[in-house]
C-alpha positions as CSV (number, residue, x, y, z in Angstrom):
1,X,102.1,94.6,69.0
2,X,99.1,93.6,71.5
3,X,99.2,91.3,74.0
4,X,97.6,88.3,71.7
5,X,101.0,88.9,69.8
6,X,102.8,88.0,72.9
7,X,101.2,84.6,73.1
8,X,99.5,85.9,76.7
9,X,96.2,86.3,78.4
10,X,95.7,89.7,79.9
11,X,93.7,91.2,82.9
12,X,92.5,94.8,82.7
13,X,92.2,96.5,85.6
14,X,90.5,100.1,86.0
15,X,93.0,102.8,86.3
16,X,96.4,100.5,86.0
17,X,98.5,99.3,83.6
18,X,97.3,95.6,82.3
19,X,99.4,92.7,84.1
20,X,99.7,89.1,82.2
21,X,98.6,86.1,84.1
22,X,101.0,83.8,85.4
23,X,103.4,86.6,86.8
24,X,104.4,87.7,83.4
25,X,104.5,91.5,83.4
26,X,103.2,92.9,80.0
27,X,103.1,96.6,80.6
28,X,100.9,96.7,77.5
29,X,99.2,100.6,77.8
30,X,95.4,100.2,78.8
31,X,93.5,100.9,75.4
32,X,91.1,103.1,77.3
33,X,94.1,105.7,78.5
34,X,93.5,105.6,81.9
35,X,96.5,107.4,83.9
36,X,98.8,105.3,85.5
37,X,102.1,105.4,87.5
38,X,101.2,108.9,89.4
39,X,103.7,109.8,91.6
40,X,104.8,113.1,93.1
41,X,108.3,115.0,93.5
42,X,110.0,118.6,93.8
43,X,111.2,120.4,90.7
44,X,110.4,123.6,92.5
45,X,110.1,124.9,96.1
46,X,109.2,122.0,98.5
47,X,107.5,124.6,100.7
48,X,105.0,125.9,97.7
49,X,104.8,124.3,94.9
50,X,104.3,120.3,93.7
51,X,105.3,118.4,90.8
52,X,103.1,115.2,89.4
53,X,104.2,112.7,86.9
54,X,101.8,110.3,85.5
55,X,101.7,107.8,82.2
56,X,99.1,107.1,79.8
57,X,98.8,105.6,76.2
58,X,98.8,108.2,74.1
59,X,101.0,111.4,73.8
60,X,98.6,114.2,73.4
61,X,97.3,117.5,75.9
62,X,96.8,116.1,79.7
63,X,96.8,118.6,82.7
64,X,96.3,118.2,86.4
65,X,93.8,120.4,88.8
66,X,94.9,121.3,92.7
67,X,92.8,122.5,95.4
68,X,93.1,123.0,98.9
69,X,91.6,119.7,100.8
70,X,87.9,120.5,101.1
71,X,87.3,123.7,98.8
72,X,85.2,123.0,95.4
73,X,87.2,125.1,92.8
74,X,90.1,123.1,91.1
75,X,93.0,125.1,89.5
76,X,94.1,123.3,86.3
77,X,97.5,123.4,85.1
78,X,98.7,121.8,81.1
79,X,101.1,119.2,81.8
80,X,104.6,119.4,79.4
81,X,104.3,115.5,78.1
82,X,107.3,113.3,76.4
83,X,107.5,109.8,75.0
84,X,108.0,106.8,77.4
85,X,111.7,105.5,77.5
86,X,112.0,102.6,74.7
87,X,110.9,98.8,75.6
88,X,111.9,96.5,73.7
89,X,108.9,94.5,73.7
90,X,106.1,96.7,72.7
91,X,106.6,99.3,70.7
92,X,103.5,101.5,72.3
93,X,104.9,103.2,75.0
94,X,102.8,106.0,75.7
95,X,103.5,109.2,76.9
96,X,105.1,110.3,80.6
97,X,103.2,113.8,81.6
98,X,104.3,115.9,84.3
99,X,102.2,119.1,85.8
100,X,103.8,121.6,88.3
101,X,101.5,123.3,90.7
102,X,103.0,126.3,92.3
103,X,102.1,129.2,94.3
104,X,100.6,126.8,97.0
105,X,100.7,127.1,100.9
106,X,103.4,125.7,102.6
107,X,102.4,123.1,105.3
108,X,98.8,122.7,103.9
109,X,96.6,119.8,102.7
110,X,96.0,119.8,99.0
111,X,93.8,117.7,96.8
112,X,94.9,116.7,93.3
113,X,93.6,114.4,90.1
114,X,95.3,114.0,87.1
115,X,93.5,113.5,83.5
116,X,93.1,110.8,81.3
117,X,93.7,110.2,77.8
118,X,90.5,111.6,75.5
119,X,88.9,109.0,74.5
120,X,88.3,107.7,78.5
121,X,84.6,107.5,79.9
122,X,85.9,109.8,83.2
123,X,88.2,112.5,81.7
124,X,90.4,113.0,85.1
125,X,91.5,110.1,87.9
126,X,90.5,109.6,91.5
127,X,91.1,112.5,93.7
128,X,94.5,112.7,95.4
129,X,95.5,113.9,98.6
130,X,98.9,115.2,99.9
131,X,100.5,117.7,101.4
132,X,103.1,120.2,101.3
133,X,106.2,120.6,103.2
134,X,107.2,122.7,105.6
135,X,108.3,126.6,105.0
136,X,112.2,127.8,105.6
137,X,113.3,128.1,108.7
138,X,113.6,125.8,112.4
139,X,110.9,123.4,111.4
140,X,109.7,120.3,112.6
141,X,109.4,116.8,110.1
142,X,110.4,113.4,109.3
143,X,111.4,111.6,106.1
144,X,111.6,108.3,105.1
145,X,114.7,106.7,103.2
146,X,114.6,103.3,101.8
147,X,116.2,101.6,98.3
148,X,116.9,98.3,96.7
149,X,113.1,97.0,97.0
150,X,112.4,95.3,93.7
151,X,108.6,94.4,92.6
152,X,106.2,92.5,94.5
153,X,105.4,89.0,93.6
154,X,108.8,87.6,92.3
155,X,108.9,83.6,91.9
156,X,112.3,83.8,93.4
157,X,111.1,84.7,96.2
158,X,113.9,87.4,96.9
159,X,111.4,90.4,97.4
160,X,109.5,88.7,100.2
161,X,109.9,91.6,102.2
162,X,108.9,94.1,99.8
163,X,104.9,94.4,100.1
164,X,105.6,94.6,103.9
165,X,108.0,97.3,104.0
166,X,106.1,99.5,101.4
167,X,102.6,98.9,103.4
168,X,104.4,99.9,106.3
169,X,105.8,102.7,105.1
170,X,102.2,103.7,103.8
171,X,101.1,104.3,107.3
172,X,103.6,106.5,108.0
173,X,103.3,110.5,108.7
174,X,106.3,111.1,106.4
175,X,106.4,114.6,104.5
176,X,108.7,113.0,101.9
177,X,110.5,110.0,100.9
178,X,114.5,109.7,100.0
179,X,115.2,106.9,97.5
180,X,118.4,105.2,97.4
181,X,118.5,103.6,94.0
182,X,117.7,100.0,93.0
183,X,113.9,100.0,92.9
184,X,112.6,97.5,90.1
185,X,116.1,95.2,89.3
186,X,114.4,94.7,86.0
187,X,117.3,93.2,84.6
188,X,116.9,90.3,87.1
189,X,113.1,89.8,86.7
190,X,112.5,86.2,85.0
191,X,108.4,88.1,84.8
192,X,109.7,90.3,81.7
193,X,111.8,90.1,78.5
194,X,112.8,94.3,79.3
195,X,113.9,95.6,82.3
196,X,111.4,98.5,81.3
197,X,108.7,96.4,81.6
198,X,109.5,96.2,85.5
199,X,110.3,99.6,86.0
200,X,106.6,100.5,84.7
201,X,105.2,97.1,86.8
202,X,107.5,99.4,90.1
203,X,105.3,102.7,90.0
204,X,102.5,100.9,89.7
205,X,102.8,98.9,93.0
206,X,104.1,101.9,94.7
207,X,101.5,104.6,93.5
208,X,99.6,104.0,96.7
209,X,102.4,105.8,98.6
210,X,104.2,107.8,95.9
211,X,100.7,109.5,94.8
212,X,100.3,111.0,98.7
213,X,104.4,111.8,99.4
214,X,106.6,113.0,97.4
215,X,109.9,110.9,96.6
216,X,113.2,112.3,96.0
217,X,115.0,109.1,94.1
218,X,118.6,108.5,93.7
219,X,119.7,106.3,91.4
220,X,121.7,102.7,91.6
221,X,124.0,100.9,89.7
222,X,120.7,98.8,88.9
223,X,119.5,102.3,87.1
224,X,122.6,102.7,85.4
225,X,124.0,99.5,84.7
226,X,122.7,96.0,84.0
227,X,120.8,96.3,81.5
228,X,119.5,99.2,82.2
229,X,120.7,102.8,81.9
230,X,119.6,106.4,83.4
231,X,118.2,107.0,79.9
232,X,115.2,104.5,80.8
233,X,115.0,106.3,84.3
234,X,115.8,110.1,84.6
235,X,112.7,110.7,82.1
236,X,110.4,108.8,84.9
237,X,111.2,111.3,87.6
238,X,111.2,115.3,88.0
239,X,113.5,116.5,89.8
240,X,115.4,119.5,90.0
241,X,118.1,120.1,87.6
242,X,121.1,120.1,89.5
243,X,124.3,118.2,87.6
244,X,123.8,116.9,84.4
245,X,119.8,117.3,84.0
246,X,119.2,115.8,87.6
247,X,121.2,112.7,88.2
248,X,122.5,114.5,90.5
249,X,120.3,117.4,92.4
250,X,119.4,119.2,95.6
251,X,116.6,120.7,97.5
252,X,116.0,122.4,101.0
253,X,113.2,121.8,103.6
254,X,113.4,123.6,106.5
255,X,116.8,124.6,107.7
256,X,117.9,121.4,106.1
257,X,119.6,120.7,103.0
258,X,119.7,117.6,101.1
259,X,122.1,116.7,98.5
260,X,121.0,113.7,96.2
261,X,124.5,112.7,94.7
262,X,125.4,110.6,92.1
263,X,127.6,107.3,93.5
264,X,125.4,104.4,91.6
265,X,128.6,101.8,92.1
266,X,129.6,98.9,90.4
267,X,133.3,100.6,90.1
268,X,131.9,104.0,89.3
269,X,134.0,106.9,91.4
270,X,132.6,110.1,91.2
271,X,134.8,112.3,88.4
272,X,135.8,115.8,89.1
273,X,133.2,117.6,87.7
274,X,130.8,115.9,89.9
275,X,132.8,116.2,93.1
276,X,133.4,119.8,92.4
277,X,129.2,120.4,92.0
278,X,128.8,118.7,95.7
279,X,131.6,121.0,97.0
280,X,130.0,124.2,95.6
281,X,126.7,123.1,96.7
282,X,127.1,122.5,100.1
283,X,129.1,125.3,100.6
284,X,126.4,127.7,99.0
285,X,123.4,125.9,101.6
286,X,125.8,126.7,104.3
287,X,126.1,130.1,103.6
288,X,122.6,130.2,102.8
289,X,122.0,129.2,106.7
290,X,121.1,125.7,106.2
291,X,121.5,124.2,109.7
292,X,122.0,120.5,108.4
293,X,123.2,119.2,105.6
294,X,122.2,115.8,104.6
295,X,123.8,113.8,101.7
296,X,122.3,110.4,100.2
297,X,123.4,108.4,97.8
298,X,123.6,104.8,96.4
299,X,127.3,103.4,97.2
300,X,128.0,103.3,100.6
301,X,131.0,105.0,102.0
302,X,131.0,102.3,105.1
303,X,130.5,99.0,104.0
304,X,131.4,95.2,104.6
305,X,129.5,92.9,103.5
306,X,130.2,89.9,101.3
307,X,128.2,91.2,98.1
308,X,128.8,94.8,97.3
309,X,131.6,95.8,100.3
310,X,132.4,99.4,100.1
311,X,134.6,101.1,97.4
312,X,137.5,103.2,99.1
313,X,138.0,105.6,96.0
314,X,134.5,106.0,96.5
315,X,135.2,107.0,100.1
316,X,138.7,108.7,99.5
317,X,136.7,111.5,97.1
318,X,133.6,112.4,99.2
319,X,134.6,112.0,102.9
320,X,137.1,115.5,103.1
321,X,133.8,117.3,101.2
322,X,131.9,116.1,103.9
323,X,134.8,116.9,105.9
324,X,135.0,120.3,105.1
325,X,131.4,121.3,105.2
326,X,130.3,119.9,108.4
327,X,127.5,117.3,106.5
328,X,125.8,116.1,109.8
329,X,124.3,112.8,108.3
330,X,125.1,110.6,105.3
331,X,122.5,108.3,104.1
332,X,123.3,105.3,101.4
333,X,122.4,101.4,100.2
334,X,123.2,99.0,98.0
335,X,124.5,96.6,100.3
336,X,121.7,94.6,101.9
337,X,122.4,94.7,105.1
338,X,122.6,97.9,107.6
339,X,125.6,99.8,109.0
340,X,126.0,102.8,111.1
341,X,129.2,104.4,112.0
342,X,129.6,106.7,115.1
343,X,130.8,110.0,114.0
344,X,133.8,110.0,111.8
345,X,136.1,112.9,110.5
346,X,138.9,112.9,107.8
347,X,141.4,115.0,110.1
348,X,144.0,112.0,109.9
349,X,144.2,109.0,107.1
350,X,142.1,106.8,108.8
351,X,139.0,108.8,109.6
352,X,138.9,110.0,113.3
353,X,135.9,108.8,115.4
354,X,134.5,112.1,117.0
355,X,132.3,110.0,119.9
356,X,132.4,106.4,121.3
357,X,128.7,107.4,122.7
358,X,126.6,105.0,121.7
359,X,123.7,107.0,120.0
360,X,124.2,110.4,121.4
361,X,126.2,113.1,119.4
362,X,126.8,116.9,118.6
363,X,127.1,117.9,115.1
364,X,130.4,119.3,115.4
365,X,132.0,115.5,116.3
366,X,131.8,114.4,112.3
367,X,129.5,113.1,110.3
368,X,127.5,109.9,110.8
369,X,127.4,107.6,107.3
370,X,123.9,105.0,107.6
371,X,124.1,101.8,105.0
372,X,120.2,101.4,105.4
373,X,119.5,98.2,103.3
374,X,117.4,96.4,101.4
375,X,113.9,97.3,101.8
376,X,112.5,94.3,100.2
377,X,115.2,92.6,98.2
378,X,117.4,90.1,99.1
379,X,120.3,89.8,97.0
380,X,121.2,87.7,93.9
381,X,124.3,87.1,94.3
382,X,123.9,85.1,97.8
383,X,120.1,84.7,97.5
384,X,119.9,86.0,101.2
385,X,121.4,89.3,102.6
386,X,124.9,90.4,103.1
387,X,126.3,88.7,105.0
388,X,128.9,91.3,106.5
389,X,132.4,90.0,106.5
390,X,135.1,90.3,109.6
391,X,135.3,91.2,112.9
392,X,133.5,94.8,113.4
393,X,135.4,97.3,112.5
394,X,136.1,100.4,115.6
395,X,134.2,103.1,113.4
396,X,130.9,100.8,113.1
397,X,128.2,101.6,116.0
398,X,125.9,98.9,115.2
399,X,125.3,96.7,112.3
400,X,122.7,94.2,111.2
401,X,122.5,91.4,108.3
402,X,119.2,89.7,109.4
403,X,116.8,91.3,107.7
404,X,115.0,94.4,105.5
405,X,115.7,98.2,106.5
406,X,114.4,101.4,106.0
407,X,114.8,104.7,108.0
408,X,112.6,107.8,109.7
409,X,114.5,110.5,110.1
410,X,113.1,113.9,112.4
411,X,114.5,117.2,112.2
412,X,113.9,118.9,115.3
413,X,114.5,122.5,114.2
414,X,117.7,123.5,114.9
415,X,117.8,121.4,118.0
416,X,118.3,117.8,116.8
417,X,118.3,115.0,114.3
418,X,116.5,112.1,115.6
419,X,116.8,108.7,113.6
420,X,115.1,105.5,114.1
421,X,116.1,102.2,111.5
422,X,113.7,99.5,111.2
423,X,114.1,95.7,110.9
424,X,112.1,93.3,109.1
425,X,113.1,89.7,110.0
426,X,112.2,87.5,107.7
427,X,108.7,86.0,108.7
428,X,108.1,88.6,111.2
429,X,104.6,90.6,110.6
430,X,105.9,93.9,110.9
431,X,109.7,95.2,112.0
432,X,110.6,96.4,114.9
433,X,113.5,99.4,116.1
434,X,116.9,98.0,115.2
435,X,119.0,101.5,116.1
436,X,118.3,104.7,117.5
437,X,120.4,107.8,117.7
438,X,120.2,111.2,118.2
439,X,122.6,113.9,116.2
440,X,122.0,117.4,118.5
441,X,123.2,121.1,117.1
442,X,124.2,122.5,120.3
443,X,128.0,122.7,120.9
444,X,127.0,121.9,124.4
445,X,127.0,118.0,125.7
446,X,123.7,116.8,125.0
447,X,122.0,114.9,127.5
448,X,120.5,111.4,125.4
449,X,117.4,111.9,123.9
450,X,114.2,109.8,125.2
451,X,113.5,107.3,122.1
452,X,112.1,104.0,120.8
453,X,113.7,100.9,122.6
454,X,115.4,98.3,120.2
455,X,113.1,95.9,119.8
456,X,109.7,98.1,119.8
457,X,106.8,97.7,117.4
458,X,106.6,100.3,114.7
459,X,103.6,101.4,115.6
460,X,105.9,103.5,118.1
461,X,107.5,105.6,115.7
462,X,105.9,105.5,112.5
463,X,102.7,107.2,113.7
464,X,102.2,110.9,114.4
């Protein structure tokens, strides 16, 4: 089925998938074969090797070619390639590739391109440029964590914030991204009759800063649920393993750990199987030497606001794991608004604040959960943020529900974990430093670390 079939004009554009006029989002694969949707994750060692997923029309032989930024030679490497998950409009789906480049240099500027399909004038893309993380040990880097964006250009008008945040997140110095779940809420799109439509119509507006930094993506009850499922979204990604072919996973950079874990919401509570992965896995990193251990997930764990308020089951399961491993900093969504609590432990039934401080803390008070949301999207059920609900409750540091949020989070070696949260008003050009705080590894009292001042342009922070 073409796009006359559809009853729709089309616009071809170089390189892209082909979006209808009037907002409608066809998704219909470029006849040409151009590659598409190129993004970049970890299957294998962040420090030395990179993975890139890419779509085109057709399902036969693609590869990819690396070099170091500036040399001549390219390495190629065959890409393993699979069907795109089913649409229920078009029938032609394409094919998703994937090509791991390994044996690379940690901390070192690489150039990639990705090919076409066959029958293409130019047999490989525009040339890529990235870089890869850090080796093992007290390193220095930031990441970025964001979630429930949706696509640019929605008639709603509910992703107004989303082209800003994602531009500003382009200009960032980031190493990698973490992805909280909700990204394309294709079930909600009024642009497309299938939510995998969006999803496609997602990586395309985001290639621009997925095809340079790698993203580490956790999945939503938006991914699971609502008409659509983890069976339209793990294939889309490459990630390591982990439990249950990736939907839950984690990776090391650094002397940091990160745990993706599966918490999409919606009712869902973690079963045992799950909770007992996360246990073992921290517990290995820590033995391993991991100095911090960071946990993200979709659900929050902290959460009060009048559309998706936190689930305590949710927070009964996970809390004494992160209890009994020390996790420094817990990072989740859904809820479009922000939270941050100071440093909680589960020693008693009500979880013990370890500091009143207001953005000062040693690792060993507890860990510090972050509801950093929406970056972008507004939510349906209000058609404005959360509104958060009651009078703040004595483990809750700060808390915003006036606008989009996203995070930049430095590790500081075994020193420190330094994270700034941005806020986008709505109408405001660029956001500016809602919260601040500092999570140090000495056992001594830290003295506060210098940082941005609430209200500060980005410009501040984001840059090197």
């Amino acid at each position: 089925m073409g796009a006359a079939a559809l009853g729709v004009g089309v616009l071809a554009t170089t390189g892209l998938d082909v979006i209808c006029k009037k907002q409608i989002l066809c998704s219909v694969s470029n006849d040409k074969g151009w590659a598409s949707q190129v993004h970049l994750s970890w299957q294998q060692d962040p420090a030395r090797s990179l993975t890139v997923t890419w779509r085109t029309a057709k399902t036969g032989s693609a590869y990819a070619e690396v070099r170091p930024a500036g040399d001549k030679q390219w390495t190629r490497v065959q890409a393993r390639s699979s069907a795109m998950p089913r649409n229920g409009v078009l029938p032609r789906r394409g094919a998703i590739h994937r090509a791991t480049f390994s044996g690379l240099q940690p901390q070192t500027d690489y150039e990639y391109r990705v090919s076409h399909d066959a029958a293409t004038k130019a047999t490989t893309s525009e040339v890529f440029r990235t870089r890869t993380a850090p080796p093992p040990g007290p390193q220095t880097f930031s990441f970025l964590f964001f979630s429930d964006t949706g696509t640019i250009g929605r008639p709603d008008g509910l992703t107004e914030g989303t082209r800003k945040v994602r531009d500003f997140m382009i200009a960032s110095d980031a190493a990698f991204l973490l992805g909280g779940g909700d990204y394309a809420y294709g079930d909600a799109d009024a642009r497309a009759a299938d939510p995998a439509i969006v999803a496609d119509e997602w990586f395309r507006q985001w290639q621009p800063l997925l095809s340079r930094v790698p993203l580490m993506a956790q999945y939503g009850n938006h991914e699971s649920f609502l008409r659509e499922s983890l069976s339209d979204w793990l294939p889309r990604f490459s990630h390591p393993r982990g439990y249950r072919d990736g939907r839950a996973y984690s990776f090391d950079v650094g002397n940091a750990h990160f745990a993706a874990m599966y918490a999409p919401g919606d009712g869902y509570v973690p079963p045992p199987d799950l909770l007992d992965w996360l246990d073992k896995d921290l517990g290995a990193a820590r033995r391993r030497g991991a100095r911090w251990l960071i946990v993200y997930q979709h659900d929050s764990i902290y959460g009060h606001g009048l559309s998706h308020p936190a689930n305590p089951r949710v927070r009964a399961a996970l809390m004494p794991i992160f209890d009994r491993h020390g996790v420094e900093l817990h990072l989740s969504a859904q809820d479009q608004n922000y939270e941050r609590t100071y440093p909680l432990r589960t020693a008693t039934p009500e979880a013990a604040i370890g500091s009143r401080h207001p953005d000062t803390y040693r690792a060993s008070e507890g860990t510090v959960y972050a509801k950093v949301s929406p970056a972008g999207k507004m939510s349906e059920r209000t058609r404005d943020f959360s509104l958060l609900q009651g009078s703040q409750p004595p483990q809750v540091a700060v808390r915003s529900d006036r606008g989009h949020h996203f995070a930049r989070v430095t590790v500081h070696g075994d020193d420190r974990i330094e994270v700034s949260v941005f806020e986008l008003l709505r109408g405001d050009a660029e956001p500016t430093v809602l919260d601040h705080f500092v999570i140090h590894g000495s056992t001594v009292d830290p003295s506060p670390a210098p940082g941005p001042q609430v209200g500060t342009s980005r410009h501040a922070s984001l840059a090197p």
